[in-house]
N, C-alpha and C positions, 0 to 999 in steps of 0.2 A: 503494500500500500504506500499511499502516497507520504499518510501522517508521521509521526513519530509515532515512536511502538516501544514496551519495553523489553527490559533485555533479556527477559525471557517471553519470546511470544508462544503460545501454542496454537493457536487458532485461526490469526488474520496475519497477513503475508507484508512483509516489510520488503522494499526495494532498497533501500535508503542503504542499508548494509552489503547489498549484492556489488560488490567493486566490479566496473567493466574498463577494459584497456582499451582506451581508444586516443588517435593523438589528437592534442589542442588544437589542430587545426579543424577539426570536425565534431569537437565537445562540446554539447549542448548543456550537459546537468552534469555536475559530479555528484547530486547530490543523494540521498536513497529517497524508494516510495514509504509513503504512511502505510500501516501494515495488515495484514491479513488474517481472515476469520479470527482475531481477536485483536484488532485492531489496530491499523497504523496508517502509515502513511507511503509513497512507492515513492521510491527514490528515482527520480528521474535520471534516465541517461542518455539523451536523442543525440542525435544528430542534426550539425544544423540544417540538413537539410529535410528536415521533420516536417515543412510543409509538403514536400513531394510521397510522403505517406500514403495521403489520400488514396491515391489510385489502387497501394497497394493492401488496404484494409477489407477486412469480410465484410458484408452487409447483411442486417437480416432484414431490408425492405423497410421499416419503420422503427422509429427506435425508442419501442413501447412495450410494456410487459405488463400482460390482464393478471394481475393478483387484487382481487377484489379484499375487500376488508371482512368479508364475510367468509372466505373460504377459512376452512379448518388448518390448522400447522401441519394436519397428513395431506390434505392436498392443494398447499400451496407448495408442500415439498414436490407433490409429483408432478405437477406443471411447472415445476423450475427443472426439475430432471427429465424432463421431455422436452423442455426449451434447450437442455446443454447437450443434449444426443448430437445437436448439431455441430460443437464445436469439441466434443469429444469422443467420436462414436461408439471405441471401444469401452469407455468405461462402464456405461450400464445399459440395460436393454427392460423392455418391456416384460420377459419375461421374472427376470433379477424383483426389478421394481416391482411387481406383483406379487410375487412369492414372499419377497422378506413384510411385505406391508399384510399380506395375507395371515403371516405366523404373528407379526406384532399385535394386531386384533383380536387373533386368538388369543393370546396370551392377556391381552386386559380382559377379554370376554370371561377368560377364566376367572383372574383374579374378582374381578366382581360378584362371580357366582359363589366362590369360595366368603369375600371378606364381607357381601352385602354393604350395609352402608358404612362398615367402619372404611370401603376404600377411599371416602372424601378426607379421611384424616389420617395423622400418622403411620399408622397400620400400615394404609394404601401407598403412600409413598416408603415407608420399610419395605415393603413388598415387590416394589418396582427394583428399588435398591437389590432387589435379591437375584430375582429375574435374569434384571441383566450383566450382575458381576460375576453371581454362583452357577446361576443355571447356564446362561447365555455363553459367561466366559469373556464378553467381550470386555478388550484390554487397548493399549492407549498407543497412538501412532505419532508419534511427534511431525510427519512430513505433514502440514497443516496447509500448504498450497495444493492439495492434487483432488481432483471430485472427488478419488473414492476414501481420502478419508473425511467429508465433507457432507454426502449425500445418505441421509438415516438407513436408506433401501442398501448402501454399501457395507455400511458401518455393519451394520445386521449382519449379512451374507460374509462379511471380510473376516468378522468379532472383532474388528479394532478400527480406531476412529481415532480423530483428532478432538479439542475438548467441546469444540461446537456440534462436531457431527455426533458425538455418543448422547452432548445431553437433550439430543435432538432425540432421538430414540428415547431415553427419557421423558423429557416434555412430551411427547405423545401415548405415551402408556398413561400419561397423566391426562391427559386430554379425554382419554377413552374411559378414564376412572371417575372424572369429574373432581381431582388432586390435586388441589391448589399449593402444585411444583412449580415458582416463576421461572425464570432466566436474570439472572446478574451480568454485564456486560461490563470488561474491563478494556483499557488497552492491552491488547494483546492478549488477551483470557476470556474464558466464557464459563460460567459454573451454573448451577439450580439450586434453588433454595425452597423448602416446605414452610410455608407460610400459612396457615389458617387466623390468626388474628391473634390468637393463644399459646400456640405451639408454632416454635423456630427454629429451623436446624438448616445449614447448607450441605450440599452435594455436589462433591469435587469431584468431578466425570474423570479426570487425570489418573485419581486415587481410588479409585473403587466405591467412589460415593461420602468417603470420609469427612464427615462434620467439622472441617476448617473455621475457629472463628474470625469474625470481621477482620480483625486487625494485622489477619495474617496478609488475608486479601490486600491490606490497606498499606501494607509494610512495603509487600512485593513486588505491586505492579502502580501504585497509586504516589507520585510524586509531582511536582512542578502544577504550573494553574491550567487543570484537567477538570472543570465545574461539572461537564458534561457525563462524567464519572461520579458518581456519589454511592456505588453500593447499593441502590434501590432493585427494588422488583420490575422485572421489564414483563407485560403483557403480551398476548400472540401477536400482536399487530407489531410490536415492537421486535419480537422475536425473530418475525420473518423478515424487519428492518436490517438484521445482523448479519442472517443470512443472503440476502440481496447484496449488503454489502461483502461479503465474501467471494460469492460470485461474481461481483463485477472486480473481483483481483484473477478471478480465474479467468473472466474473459480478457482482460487489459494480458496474461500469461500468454494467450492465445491471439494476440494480439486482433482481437474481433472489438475495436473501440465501437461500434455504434452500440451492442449490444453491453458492453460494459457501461456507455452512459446510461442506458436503461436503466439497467440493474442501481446504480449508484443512486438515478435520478428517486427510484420508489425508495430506497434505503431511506434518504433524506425524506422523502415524502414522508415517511413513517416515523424518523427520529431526525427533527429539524433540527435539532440543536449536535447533531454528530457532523462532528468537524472530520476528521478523517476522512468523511465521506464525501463530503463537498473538494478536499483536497482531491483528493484520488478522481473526483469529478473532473477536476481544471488536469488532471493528467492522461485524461482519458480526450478528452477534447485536445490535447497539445499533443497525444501520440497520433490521435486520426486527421491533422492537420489545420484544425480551427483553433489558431494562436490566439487569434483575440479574443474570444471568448473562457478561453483556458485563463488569459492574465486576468479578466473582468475578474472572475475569481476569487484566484490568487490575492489582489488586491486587495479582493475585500477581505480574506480570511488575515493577509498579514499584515492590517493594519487592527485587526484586533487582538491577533497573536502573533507577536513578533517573534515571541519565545518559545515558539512549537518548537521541538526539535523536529526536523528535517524540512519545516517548512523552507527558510531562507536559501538554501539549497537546494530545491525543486524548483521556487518562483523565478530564482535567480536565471536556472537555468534556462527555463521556459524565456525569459527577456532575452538572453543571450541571443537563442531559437531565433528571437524576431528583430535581431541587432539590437535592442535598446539598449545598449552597451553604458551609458552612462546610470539609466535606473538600475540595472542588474548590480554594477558596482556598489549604488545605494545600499541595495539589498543586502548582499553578499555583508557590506560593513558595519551594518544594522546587526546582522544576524550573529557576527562577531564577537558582538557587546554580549550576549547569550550566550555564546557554545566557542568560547575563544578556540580550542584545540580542534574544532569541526575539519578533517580533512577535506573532508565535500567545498564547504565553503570556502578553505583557505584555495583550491584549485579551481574552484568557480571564482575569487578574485583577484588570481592570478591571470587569468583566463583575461580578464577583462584590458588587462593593461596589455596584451600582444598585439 
């Protein structure tokens, strides 16, 4: 991703860090994206000749994605994994996606019959917890940019996931139970938490479900002014926000940018206040060839955060893209004042002085 991301992500894909050797003459960004299925930013690296992209981007005709606010978290998942068959064909198929979403329904269908109404409350979430660490097996994939640890119908079929795609598996046995399991979304991290108003406990998908408290969360991944983070309960509509945004790192990987502004543009539709998401936006427009639009942005995110990590090294770069050689340097030495030792940045304003 485009954003900054911490330094342990499991979930959302960071560019920002992926170093590319390219020479100054044709360096558009040194700098990384904001990051993947748990959040960040992509580090940009173009080329300057980034507007002639264009031509050679996927299309998928319009660049729009029907997730109504009313579909369920099982299938908004399966209309997002039938939108990626296109840009990844081998990783899942209609039979895959059927079978594993076929056994997951079973399996709440059980538990319901088994816990009756204790499965709205702890019970029902202990019982999930069981399902899928003892029975299931399923165990933890740290490669957190690829569909199949991403996609719930993979996660299932694979038994291991990255931490968005298992508490994805998760959040839908909960869905099925009527188990008030939210979603916490962090940079870089994604975990569930059992909430009923009375009883509180999180579930670290990483860990087998293990009841981490807050402050570890808060220790870990929680530093610099990230408002947009506060450890609350994220709801489904917000959940498949996370997700969207995930996917449009996978498609920005796949270099298909129209359907990655989709995907980013619902994220934000869903979580307006996800910065990340709007960065990794102005990257996806600046990889498909619409500079201007990408720095509109840009502009606006780094004039309220200066002090993103990997922002001034993305925006930066993007200026370079479009010659603005004097703002870029702005940037670059703005960005300075925040992240003095920033490699990215010290070579994006060097960059500027050749």
């Amino acid at each position: 991703m485009l954003l900054f991301i911490p330094d342990k992500r499991i979930c959302f894909r960071d560019f920002a860090k992926e170093k590319v050797s390219i020479s100054f003459a044709k360096l558009i960004s040194l700098v990384r994206p904001l990051k993947f299925l748990t959040m960040g930013f992509y580090v940009l690296c173009f080329m300057a000749c980034v507007g002639n992209q264009k031509n050679g981007q996927k299309s998928i005709g319009a660049s729009v994605i029907n997730l109504p606010d009313s579909l369920s978290l099982k299938n908004a998942c399966v209309r997002i994994s039938s939108d990626l068959l296109s840009i990844d064909k081998h990783s899942t198929n209609d039979y895959t996606r059927d079978s594993s979403y076929r056994y997951i329904d079973v399996a709440g269908d059980s538990l319901l019959s088994v816990l009756g109404a204790q499965a709205a409350g702890p019970s029902g979430a202990r019982a999930i917890i069981d399902i899928v660490y003892k029975t299931w097996n399923i165990g933890f994939d740290s490669r957190d940019t690829l569909v199949e640890t991403l996609l719930p119908e993979l996660v299932y079929s694979r038994k291991k996931g990255a931490c968005l795609g298992v508490s994805l598996v998760i959040l839908m046995l909960a869905e099925k139970l009527h188990c008030p399991i939210r979603g916490v979304m962090l940079p870089g991290h994604f975990f569930c938490r059992f909430d009923d108003g009375k009883v509180r406990f999180n579930i670290e998908p990483n860990k087998s479900g293990f009841d981490h408290p807050d402050d570890y969360y808060r220790r870990r991944y929680l530093s610099g002014r990230k408002p947009w983070y506060d450890l609350k309960n994220i709801d489904k509509k917000e959940i498949i926000g996370v997700v969207c945004f995930n996917v449009g790192n996978l498609c920005l990987k796949h270099k298909d940018y129209l359907r990655a502004r989709a995907y980013f543009t619902e994220s934000i539709r869903r979580i307006p206040a996800f910065i990340e998401a709007k960065g990794n936006l102005a990257l996806a427009y600046a990889y498909g060839g619409d500079i201007s639009a990408s720095k509109l942005i840009f502009d606006t995110l780094f004039s309220a955060y200066p002090d993103l990590n990997g922002l001034a090294a993305n925006y930066g770069a993007v200026l370079l893209a479009s010659n603005d050689v004097g703002k870029a340097r702005k940037v670059f030495t703005k960005g300075l004042t925040y992240f003095s030792g920033d490699s990215s940045i010290l070579s994006g304003l060097a960059a500027t002085t050749r």
